[in-house]
C-alpha positions as CSV (number, residue, x, y, z in Angstrom):
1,X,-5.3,95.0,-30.0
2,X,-6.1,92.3,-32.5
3,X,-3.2,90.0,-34.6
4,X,-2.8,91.4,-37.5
5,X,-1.1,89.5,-40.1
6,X,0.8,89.6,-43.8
7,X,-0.4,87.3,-46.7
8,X,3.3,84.8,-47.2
9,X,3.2,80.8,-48.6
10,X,6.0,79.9,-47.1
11,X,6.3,81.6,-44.0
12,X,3.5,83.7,-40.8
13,X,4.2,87.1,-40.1
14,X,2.1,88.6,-37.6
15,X,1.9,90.8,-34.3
16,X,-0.4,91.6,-31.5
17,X,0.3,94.9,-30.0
18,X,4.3,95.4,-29.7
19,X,5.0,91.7,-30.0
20,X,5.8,90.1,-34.2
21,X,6.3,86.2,-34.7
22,X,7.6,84.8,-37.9
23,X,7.1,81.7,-38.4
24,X,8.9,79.5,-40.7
25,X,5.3,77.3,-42.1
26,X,6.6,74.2,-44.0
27,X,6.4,72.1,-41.6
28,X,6.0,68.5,-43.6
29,X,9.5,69.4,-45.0
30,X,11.0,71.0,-41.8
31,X,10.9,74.4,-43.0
32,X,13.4,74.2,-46.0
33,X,14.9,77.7,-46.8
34,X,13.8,77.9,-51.0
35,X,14.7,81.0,-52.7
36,X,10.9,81.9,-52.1
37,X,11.2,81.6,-48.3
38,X,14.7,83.8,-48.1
39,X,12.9,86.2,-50.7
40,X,9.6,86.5,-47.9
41,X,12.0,86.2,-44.8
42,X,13.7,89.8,-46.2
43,X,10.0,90.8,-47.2
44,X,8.6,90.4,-43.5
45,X,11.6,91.8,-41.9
46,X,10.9,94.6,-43.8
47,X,7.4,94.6,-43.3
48,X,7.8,94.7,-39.6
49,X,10.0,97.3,-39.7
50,X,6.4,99.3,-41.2
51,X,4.8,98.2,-38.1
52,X,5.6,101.3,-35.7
53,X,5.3,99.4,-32.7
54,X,6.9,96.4,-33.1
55,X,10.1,96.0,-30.6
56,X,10.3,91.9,-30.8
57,X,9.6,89.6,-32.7
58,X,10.2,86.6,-32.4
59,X,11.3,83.5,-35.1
60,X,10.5,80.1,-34.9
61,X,10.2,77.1,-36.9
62,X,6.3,75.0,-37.5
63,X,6.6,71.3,-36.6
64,X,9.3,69.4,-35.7
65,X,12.2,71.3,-36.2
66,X,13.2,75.2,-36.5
67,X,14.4,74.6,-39.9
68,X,16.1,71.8,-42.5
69,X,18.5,74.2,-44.1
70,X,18.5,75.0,-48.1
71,X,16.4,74.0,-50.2
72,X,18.9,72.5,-52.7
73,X,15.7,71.3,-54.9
74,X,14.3,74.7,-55.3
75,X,17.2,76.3,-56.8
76,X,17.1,74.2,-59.6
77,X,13.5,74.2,-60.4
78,X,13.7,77.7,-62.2
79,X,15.2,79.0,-65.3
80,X,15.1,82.6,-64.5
81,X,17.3,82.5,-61.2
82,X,20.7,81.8,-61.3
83,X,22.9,79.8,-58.5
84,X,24.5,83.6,-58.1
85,X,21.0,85.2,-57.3
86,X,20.1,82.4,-55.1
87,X,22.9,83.5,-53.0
88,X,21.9,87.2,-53.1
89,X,18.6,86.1,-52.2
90,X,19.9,84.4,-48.7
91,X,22.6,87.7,-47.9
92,X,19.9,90.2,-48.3
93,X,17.5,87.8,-46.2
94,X,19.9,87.9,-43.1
95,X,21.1,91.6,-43.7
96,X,17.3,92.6,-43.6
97,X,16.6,90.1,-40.2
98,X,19.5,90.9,-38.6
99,X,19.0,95.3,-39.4
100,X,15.2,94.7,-38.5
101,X,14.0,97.5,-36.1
102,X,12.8,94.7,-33.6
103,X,14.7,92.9,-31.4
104,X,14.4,89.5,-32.9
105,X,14.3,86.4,-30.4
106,X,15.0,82.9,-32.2
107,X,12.9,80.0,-30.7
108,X,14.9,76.9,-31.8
109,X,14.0,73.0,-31.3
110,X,14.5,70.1,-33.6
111,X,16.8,70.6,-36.4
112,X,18.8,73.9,-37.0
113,X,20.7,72.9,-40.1
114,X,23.3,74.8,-42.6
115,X,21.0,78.1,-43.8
116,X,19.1,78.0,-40.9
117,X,21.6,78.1,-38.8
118,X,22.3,81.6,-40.5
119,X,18.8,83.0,-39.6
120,X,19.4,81.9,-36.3
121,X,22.4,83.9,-36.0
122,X,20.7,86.8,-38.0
123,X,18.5,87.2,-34.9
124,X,19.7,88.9,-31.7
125,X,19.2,86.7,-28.9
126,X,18.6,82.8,-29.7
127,X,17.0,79.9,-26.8
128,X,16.6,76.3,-27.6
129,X,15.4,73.3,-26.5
130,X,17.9,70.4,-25.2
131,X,17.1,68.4,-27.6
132,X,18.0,70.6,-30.7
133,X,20.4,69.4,-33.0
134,X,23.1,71.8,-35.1
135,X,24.6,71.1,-38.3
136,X,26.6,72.9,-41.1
137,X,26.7,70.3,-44.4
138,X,27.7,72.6,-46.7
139,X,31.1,71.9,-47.6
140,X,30.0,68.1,-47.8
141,X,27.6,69.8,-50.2
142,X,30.4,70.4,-52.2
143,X,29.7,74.2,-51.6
144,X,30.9,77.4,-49.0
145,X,28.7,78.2,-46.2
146,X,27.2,81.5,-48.3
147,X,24.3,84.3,-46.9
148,X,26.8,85.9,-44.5
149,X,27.3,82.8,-42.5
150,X,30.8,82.6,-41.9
151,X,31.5,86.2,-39.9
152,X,28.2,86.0,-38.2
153,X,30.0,82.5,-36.9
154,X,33.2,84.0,-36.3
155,X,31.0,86.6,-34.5
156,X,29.4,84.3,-32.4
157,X,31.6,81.9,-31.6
158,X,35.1,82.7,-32.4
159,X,37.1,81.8,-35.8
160,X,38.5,78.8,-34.7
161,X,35.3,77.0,-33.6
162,X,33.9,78.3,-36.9
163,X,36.7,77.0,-38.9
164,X,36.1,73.3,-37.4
165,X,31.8,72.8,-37.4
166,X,32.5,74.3,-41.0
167,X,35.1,72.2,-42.8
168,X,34.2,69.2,-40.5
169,X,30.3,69.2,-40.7
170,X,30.1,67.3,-37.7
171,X,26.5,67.9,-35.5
172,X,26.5,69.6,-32.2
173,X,23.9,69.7,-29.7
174,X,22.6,72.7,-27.7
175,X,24.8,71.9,-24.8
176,X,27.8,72.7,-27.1
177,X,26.5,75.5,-28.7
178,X,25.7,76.9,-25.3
179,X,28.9,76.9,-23.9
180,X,30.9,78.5,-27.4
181,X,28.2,81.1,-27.0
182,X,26.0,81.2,-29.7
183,X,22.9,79.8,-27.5
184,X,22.0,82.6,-24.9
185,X,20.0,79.8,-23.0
186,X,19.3,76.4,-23.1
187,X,16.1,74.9,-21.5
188,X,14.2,71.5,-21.1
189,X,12.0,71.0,-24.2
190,X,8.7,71.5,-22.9
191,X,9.7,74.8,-21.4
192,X,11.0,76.3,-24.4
193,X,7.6,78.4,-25.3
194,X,6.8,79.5,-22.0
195,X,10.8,80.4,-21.5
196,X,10.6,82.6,-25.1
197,X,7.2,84.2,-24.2
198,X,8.6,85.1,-21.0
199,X,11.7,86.4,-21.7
200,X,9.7,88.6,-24.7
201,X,7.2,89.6,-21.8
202,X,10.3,90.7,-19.6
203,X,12.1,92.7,-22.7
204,X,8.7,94.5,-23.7
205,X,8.7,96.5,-20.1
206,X,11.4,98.3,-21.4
207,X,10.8,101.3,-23.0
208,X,11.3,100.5,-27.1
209,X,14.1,103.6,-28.0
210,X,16.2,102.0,-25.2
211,X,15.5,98.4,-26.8
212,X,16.5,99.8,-30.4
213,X,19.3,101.8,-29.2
214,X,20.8,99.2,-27.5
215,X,20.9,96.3,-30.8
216,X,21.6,99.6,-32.9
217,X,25.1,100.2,-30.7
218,X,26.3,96.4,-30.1
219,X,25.6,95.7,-33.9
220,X,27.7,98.4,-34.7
221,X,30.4,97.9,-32.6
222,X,30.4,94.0,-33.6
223,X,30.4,95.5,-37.6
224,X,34.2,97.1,-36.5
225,X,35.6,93.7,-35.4
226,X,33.7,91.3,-38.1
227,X,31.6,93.2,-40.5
228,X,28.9,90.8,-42.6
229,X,29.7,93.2,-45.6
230,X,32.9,90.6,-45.9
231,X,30.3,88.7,-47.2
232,X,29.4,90.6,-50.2
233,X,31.5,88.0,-53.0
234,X,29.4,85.0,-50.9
235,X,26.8,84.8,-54.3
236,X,30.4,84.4,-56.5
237,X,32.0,81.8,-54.2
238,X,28.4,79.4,-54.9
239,X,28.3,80.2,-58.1
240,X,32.0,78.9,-58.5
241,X,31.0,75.6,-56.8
242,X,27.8,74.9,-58.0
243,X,30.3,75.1,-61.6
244,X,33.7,72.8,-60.2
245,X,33.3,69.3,-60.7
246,X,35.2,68.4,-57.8
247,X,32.4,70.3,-55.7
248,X,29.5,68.4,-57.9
249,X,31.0,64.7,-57.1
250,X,31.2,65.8,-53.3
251,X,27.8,67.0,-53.9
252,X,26.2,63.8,-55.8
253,X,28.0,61.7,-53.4
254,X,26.6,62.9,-49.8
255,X,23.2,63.4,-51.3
256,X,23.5,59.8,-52.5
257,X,24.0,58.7,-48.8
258,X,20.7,60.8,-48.0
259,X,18.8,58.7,-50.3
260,X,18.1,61.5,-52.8
């Protein structure tokens, strides 16, 4: 069967057969999450799940890193979208990864910052390189960790652990995320594709109801112990900061140290 694709500017979408890859495509900025790309993240999730025989797909990151976080620039460059619809924008983006029919396999190398971290955790089963790098700047941004972020954390890694790489910002490597659990493997860079295309070959013998089934019952059972609709006043709490001018001098002061 040939690749068949959907037309995005920020972002590939395409599958061959059973297997979908989304692609993260901004490569010279390392794959910023704008409100365009979390608006065409939820579109292709969607869009897959029109694809009938789609049962993984899996999400990477073009160039050098899996992905640079928010796109703090973009928010501001339009009138007509609010700091409060921004947020919507990045909740309905990992509701719609994370419900996608397909079991969704994130390939991460490079940098995994803040909002990308978030689609990371959207997906179902996550591999990265030993070299990838982890960070959550947000509340040196001046501003919560929003899109649904903080229970899929507490999810994957416990509230405590959450609680600290939250309020503290400090990076952690793969190793680390490894061992708290959010990494279901870690491998030596330059194995990472063939480890991802081989553990997508291994999941696509199965037969897909099974596949479905399965991500259908342990998301539903993880929903009882830390439901992501918690996250539904996440827009209101980014709104609020984006307003405080305590959070704005936190903000203008780390962006200061980033040369911007």
């Amino acid at each position: 069967m040939s690749v068949k694709n959907e037309q995005f500017e920020t972002l590939n979408a395409e599958f061959d057969g059973r297997l979908g890859r989304l692609t993260l495509n901004r490569p010279e900025k390392l794959n910023p999450l704008s409100w365009q790309c979390l608006h065409e993240i939820e579109q292709a999730a969607r869009w897959f799940d029109d694809q009938r025989d789609v049962t993984v797909v899996i999400v990477s990151g073009a160039g050098r890193a899996f992905s640079a976080g928010a796109d703090l620039d973009s928010f501001n460059s339009r009138d007509d979208i609010t700091t409060r619809e921004v947020g919507e924008h990045g909740r309905r983006m990992a509701d719609a990864l994370e419900a996608m029919k397909a079991l969704a396999i994130a390939k991460l190398h490079g940098w995994c910052v803040g909002g990308g971290l978030v689609v990371a955790a959207a997906c179902d089963l996550r591999l990265a390189g030993e070299s990838a790098m982890f960070s959550i700047p947000e509340v040196d941004l001046g501003i919560p960790l929003a899109w649904g972020g903080i229970p899929r954390l507490v999810r994957e890694v416990g509230p405590a652990l959450t609680k600290e790489l939250v309020l503290t910002c400090r990076p952690f490597d793969a190793a680390e995320a490894r061992t708290a659990g959010f990494l279901n493997r870690v491998v030596a860079d330059d194995q990472l594709d063939d480890a991802v295309e081989e553990l997508a070959a291994q999941l696509l013998t199965k037969a897909p109801l099974t596949i479905q089934a399965t991500k259908r019952h342990v998301n539903a059972v993880s929903d009882q112990m830390v439901g992501t609709m918690r996250s539904w006043s996440d827009a209101d709490g980014l709104a609020n900061a984006f307003n405080d001018p305590e959070c704005g001098e936190a903000r203008r002061a780390y962006l200061a140290t980033k040369g911007r």
